[in-house]
Each structure stands twice: as C-alpha cells, then as structure tokens.
PAROVEX-75114 format. One record per residue (C-alpha): residue in three letters; x, y, z. Coordinates in nm, 4 decimals. Layout:
<pt rest="ALA" c1="X" c2="Y" c3="Z"/>
...
***
This chain:
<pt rest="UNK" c1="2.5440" c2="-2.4282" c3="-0.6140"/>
<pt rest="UNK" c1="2.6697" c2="-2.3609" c3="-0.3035"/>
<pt rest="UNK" c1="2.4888" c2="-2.1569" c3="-0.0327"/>
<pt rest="UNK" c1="2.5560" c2="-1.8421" c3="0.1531"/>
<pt rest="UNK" c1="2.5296" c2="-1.8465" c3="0.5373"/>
<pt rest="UNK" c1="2.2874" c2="-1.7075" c3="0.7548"/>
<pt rest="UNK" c1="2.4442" c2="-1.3794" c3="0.8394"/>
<pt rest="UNK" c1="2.5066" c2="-1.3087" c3="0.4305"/>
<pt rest="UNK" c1="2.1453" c2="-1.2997" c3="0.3450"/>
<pt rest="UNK" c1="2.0176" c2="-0.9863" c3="0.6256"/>
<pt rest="UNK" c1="1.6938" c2="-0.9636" c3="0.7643"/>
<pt rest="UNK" c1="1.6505" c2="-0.6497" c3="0.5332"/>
<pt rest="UNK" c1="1.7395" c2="-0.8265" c3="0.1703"/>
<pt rest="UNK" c1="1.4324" c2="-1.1066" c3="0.3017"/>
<pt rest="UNK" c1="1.1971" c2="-0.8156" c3="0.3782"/>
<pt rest="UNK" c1="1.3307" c2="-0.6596" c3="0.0128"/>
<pt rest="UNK" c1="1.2346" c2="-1.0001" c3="-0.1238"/>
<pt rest="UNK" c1="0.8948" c2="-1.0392" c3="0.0734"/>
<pt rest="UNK" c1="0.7869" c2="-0.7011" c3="0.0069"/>
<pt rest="UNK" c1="0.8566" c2="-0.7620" c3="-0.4150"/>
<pt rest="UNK" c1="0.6585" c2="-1.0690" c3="-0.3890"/>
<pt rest="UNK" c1="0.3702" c2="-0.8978" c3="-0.2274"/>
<pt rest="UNK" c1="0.3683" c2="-0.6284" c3="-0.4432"/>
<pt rest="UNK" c1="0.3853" c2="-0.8338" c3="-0.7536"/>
<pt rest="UNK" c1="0.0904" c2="-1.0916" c3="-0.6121"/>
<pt rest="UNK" c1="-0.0347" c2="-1.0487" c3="-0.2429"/>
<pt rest="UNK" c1="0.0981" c2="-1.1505" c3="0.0408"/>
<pt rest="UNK" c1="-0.0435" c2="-1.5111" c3="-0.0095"/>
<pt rest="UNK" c1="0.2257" c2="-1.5577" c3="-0.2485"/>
<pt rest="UNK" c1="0.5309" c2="-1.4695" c3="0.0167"/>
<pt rest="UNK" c1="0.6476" c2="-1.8201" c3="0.1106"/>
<pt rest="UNK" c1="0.9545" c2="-1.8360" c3="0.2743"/>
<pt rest="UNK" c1="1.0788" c2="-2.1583" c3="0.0652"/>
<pt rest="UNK" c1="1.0178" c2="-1.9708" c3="-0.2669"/>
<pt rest="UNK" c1="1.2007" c2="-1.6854" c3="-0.1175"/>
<pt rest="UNK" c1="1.5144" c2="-1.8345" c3="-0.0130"/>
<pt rest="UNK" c1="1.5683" c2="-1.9969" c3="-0.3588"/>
<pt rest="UNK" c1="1.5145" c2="-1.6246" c3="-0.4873"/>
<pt rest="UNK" c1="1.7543" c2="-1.5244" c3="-0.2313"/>
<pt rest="UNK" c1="2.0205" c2="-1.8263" c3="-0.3225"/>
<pt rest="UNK" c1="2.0234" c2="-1.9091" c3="0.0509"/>
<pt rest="UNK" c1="1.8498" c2="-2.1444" c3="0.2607"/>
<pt rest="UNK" c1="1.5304" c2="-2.1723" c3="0.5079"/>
<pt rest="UNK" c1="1.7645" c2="-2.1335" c3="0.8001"/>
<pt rest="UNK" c1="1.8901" c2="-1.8178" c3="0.6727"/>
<pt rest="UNK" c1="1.4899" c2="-1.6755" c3="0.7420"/>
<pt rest="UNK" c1="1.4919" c2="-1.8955" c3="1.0710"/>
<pt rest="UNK" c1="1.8047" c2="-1.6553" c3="1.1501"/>
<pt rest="UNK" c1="1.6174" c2="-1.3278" c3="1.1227"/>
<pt rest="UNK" c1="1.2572" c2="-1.3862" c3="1.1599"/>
<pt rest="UNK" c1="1.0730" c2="-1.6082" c3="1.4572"/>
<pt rest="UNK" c1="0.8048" c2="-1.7517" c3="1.1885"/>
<pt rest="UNK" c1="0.6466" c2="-1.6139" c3="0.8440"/>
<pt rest="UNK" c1="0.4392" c2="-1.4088" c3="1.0611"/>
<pt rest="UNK" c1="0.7369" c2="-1.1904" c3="1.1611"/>
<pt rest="UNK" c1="0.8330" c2="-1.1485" c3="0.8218"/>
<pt rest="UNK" c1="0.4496" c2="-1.0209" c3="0.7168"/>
<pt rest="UNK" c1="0.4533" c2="-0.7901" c3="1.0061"/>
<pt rest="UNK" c1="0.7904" c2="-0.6286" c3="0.8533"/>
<pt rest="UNK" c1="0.6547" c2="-0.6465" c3="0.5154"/>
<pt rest="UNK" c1="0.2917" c2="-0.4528" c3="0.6627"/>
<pt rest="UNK" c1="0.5623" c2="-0.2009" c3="0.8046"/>
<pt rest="UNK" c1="0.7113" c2="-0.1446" c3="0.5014"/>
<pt rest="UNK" c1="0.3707" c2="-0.0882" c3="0.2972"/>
<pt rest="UNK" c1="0.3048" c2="0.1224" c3="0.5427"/>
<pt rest="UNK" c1="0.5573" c2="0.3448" c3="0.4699"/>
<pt rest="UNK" c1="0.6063" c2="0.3226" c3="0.1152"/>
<pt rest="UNK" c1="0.2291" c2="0.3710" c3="0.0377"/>
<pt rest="UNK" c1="0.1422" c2="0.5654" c3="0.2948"/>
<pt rest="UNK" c1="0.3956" c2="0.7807" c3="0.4792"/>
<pt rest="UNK" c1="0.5931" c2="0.8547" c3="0.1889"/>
<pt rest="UNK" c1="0.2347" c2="0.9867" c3="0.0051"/>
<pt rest="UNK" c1="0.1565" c2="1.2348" c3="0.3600"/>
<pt rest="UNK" c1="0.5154" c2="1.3212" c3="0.3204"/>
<pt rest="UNK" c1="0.4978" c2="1.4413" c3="-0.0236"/>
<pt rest="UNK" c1="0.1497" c2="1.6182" c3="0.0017"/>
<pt rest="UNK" c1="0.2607" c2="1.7790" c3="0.3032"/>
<pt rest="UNK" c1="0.5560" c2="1.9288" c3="0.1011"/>
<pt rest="UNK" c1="0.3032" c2="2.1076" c3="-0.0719"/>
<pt rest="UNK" c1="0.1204" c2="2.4613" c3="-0.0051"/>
<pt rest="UNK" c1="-0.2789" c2="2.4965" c3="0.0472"/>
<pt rest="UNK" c1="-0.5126" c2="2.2343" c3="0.1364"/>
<pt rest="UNK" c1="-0.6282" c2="2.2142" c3="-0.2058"/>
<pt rest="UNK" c1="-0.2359" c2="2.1816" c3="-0.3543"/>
<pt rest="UNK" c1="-0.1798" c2="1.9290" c3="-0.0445"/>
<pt rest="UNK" c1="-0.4762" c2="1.7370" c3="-0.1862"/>
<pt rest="UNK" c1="-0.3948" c2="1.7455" c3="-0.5363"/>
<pt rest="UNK" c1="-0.0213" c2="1.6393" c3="-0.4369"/>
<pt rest="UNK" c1="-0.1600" c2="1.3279" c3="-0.2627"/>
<pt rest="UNK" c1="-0.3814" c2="1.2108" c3="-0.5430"/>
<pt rest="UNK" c1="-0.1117" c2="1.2510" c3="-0.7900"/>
<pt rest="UNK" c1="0.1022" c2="1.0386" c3="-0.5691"/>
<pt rest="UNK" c1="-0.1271" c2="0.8016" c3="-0.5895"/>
<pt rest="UNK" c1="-0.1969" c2="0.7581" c3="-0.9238"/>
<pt rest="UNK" c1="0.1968" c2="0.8008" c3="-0.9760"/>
<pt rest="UNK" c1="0.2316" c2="0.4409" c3="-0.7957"/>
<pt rest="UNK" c1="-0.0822" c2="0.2871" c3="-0.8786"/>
<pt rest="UNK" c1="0.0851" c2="0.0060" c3="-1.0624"/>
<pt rest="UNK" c1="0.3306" c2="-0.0568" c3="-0.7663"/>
<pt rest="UNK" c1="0.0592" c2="-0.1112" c3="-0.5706"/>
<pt rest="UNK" c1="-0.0479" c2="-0.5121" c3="-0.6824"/>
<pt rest="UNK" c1="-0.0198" c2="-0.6319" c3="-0.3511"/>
<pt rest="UNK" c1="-0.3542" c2="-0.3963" c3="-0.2203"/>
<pt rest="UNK" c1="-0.5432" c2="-0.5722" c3="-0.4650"/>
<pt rest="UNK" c1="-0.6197" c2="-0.8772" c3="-0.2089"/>
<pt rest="UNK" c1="-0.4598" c2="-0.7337" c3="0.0519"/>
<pt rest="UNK" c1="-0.8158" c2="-0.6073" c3="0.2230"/>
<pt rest="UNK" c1="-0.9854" c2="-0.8984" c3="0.1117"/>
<pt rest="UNK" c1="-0.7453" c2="-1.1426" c3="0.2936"/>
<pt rest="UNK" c1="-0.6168" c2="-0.9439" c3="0.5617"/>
<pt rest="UNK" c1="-0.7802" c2="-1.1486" c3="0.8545"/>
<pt rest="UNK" c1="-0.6752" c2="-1.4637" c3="0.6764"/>
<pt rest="UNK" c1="-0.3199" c2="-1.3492" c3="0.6938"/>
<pt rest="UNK" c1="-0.3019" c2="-1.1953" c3="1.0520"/>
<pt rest="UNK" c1="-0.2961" c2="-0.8447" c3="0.9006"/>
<pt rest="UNK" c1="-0.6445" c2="-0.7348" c3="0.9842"/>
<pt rest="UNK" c1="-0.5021" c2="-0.5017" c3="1.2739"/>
<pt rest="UNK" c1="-0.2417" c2="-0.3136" c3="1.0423"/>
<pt rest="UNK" c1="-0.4790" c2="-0.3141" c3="0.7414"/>
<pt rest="UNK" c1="-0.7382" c2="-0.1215" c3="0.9487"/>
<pt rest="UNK" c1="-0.4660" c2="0.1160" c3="1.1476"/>
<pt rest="UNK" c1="-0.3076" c2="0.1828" c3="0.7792"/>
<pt rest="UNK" c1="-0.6851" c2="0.2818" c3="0.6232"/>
<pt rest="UNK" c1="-0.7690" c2="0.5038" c3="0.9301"/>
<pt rest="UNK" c1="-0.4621" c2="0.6982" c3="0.8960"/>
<pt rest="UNK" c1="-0.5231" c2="0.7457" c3="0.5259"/>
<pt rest="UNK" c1="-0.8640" c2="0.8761" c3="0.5768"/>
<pt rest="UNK" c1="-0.7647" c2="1.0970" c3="0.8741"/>
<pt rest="UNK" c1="-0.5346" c2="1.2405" c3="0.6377"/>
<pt rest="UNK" c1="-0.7783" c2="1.3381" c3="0.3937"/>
<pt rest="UNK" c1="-1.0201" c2="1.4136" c3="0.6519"/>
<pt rest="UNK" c1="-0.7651" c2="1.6540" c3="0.7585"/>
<pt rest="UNK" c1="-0.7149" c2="1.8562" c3="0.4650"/>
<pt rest="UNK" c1="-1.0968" c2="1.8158" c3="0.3861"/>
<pt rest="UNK" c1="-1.1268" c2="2.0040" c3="0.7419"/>
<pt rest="UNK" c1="-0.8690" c2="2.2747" c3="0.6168"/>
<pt rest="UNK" c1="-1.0615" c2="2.3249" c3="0.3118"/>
<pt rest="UNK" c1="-1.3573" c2="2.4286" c3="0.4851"/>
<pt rest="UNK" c1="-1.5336" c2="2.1234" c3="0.5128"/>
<pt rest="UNK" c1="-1.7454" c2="2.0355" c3="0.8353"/>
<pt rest="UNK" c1="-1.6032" c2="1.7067" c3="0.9978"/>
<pt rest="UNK" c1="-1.8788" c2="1.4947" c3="0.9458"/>
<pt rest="UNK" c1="-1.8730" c2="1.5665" c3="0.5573"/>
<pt rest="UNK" c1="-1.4739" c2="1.5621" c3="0.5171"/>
<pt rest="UNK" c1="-1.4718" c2="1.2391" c3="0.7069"/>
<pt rest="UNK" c1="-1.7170" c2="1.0712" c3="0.4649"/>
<pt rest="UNK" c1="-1.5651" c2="1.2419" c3="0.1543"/>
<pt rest="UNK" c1="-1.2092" c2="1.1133" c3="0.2522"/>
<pt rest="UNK" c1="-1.3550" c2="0.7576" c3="0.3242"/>
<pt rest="UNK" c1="-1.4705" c2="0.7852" c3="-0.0032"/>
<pt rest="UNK" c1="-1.1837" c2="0.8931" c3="-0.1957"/>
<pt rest="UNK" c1="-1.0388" c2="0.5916" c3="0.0015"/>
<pt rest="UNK" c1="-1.2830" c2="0.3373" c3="-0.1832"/>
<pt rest="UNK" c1="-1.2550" c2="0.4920" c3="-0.5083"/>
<pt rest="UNK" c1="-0.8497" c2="0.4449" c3="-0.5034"/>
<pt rest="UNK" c1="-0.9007" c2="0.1185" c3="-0.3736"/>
<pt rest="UNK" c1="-1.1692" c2="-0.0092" c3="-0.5299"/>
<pt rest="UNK" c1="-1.0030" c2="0.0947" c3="-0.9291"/>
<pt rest="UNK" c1="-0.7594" c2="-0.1516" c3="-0.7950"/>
<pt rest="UNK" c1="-0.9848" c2="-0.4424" c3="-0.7226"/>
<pt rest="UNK" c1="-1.1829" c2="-0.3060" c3="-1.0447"/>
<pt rest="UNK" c1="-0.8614" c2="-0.3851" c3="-1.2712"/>
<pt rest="UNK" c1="-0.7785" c2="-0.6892" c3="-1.1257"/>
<pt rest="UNK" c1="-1.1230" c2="-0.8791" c3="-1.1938"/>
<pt rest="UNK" c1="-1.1522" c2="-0.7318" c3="-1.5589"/>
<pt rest="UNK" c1="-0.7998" c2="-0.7235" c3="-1.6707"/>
<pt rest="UNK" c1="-0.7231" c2="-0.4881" c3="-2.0057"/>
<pt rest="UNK" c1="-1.1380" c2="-0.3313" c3="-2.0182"/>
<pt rest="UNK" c1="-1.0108" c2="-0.0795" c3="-1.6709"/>
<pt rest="UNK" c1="-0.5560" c2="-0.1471" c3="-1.7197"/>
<pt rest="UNK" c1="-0.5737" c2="0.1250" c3="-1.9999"/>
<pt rest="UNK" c1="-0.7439" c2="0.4126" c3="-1.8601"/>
<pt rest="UNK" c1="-0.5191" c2="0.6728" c3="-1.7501"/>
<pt rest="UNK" c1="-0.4001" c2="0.6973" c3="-1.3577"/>
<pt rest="UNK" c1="-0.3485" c2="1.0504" c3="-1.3493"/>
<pt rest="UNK" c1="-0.7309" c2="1.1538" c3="-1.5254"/>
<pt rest="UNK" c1="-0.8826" c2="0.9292" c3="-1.3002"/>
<pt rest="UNK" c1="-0.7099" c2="1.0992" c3="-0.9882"/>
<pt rest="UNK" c1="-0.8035" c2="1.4174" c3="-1.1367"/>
<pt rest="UNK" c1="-1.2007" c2="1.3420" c3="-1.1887"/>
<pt rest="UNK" c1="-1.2008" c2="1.1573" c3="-0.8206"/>
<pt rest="UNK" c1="-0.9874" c2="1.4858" c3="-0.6456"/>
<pt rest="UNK" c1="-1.2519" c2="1.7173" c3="-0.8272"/>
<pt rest="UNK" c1="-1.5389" c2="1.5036" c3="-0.7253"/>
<pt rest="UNK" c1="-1.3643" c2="1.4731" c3="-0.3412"/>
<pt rest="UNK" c1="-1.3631" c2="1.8396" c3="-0.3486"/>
<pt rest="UNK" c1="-1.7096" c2="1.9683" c3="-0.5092"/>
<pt rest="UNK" c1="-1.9735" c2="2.1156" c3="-0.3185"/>
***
C-alpha cells in the first residue's frame, strides 16, 4: 500500500480523526499510530502538523468545545424567552447525547491527559450560561448559579450513569429526561 505524503493528510483530516476517536472512546484511545493507519498515512504525516500528541488533544479540546458547547449557546440563543432559551438548550442536549462518548471519562481523566485547564474553562462557561438565563428568569444569583451547576451534573452524570450500567439507563429516552431535569432546573 503505498503512502500519501505529509502535506496530503492536513492538520484538519488528523483533528477529524482524533476528534471521532474521542468521541467514540475518550481521549485515552487517540494514539497517533492507530490514527495514521486510519488515515492511510504515516507518523510523520502528524509530526508535520502537530509538535507532539499534546498539540493534537489541545485541537481536539477546541473542537469539543465548540461542537458541544458553542454550537448548544448558539442554538438556545436563537430562541425567544429565558424559559424557550432554556428549553432550546436542554433539547440540544439530549439531541446529541449519544455523540457525546468521549465526556464519559473525559472529567475523570482530564488531569491525566493535560486537559484539566480546558475541562474546567469548558464547565464554567456551561454553567454561566445557565446561570445566565436562570438570572433572566427571575432567579437570584446565588440560586441560578447552584441550579445551573446542577443541571450540569445531572447531564453529565446520566452519561457516566450509562456507561457503568450499560442497557439498565441506554434505553430511557434523552428527550423525557431533559424534560423532567429542565422542569426540575426551573421549579420553585
């Protein structure tokens, strides 16, 4: 099999690659070796683009970011009232909560992996989001800042929840459970 050069495999088709891989099973499981056979190139085509595996996490973190994060703001901010902003969110969320593999160890080995910094910069954005609406709703800041950590916990932790018991929690429906948690995030 012959193998392409450097410059035919582009920084962006490794991130593409990484990002899949993290997706599908953490970012433990992006190794560069494993990613250039995937890619039908070679080591030094990564070497080319990125400084060390490092580099490539960072771009992968970026592109979490955005997918899971700013793309989610960008959508509930299409939307009208707080509460409809709100609602818009959650149902983004439960929309890609089976894209969203990679989270599942992501907090748990995000030191490990050097991510620590963009885990915590990424969670604190989505709860000042919430907290945000929470604050438009009529909420005191105190009380929308705890609510929206909690909403937080709940998506996340249904993820770590389905991981460790498999089919019992994989059958339950995304969008009812983003329906009880946005009623319970928004009771008083």
């Amino acid at each position: 099999m012959e193998m392409a050069t450097p410059e035919a495999k582009g920084a962006a088709q490794w991130v593409d690659a990484a990002y899949g891989q993290f997706a599908a099973a953490g970012l433990s499981s992006v190794r560069v070796e494993a990613l250039a056979r995937q890619l039908g190139t070679t080591k030094g085509s990564f070497y080319w683009h990125f400084t060390d595996r490092a580099a490539l996490i960072d771009a992968v973190m970026v592109r979490w970011e955005e997918l899971e994060t700013a793309q989610a703001i960008e959508i509930a901010e299409a939307a009208g009232s707080p509460e409809e902003r709100l609602r818009s969110l959650f149902h983004a969320v439960a929309a890609r909560s089976s894209m969203r593999q990679g989270e599942v160890t992501l907090y748990v080995d995000a030191d490990s992996e050097g991510v620590g910094a963009a885990v915590a910069r990424v969670s604190q954005r989505r709860v000042d989001y919430i907290t945000t609406i929470l604050l438009d709703m009529g909420f005191d800041r105190p009380e929308a800042a705890r609510r929206a950590t909690i909403t937080l916990a709940t998506v996340l932790g249904l993820l770590q929840l389905r991981a460790a018991t498999g089919d019992e929690f994989a059958a339950l429906d995304d969008t009812a459970l983003m329906r009880t948690a946005f009623d319970m995030a928004i009771t008083r």
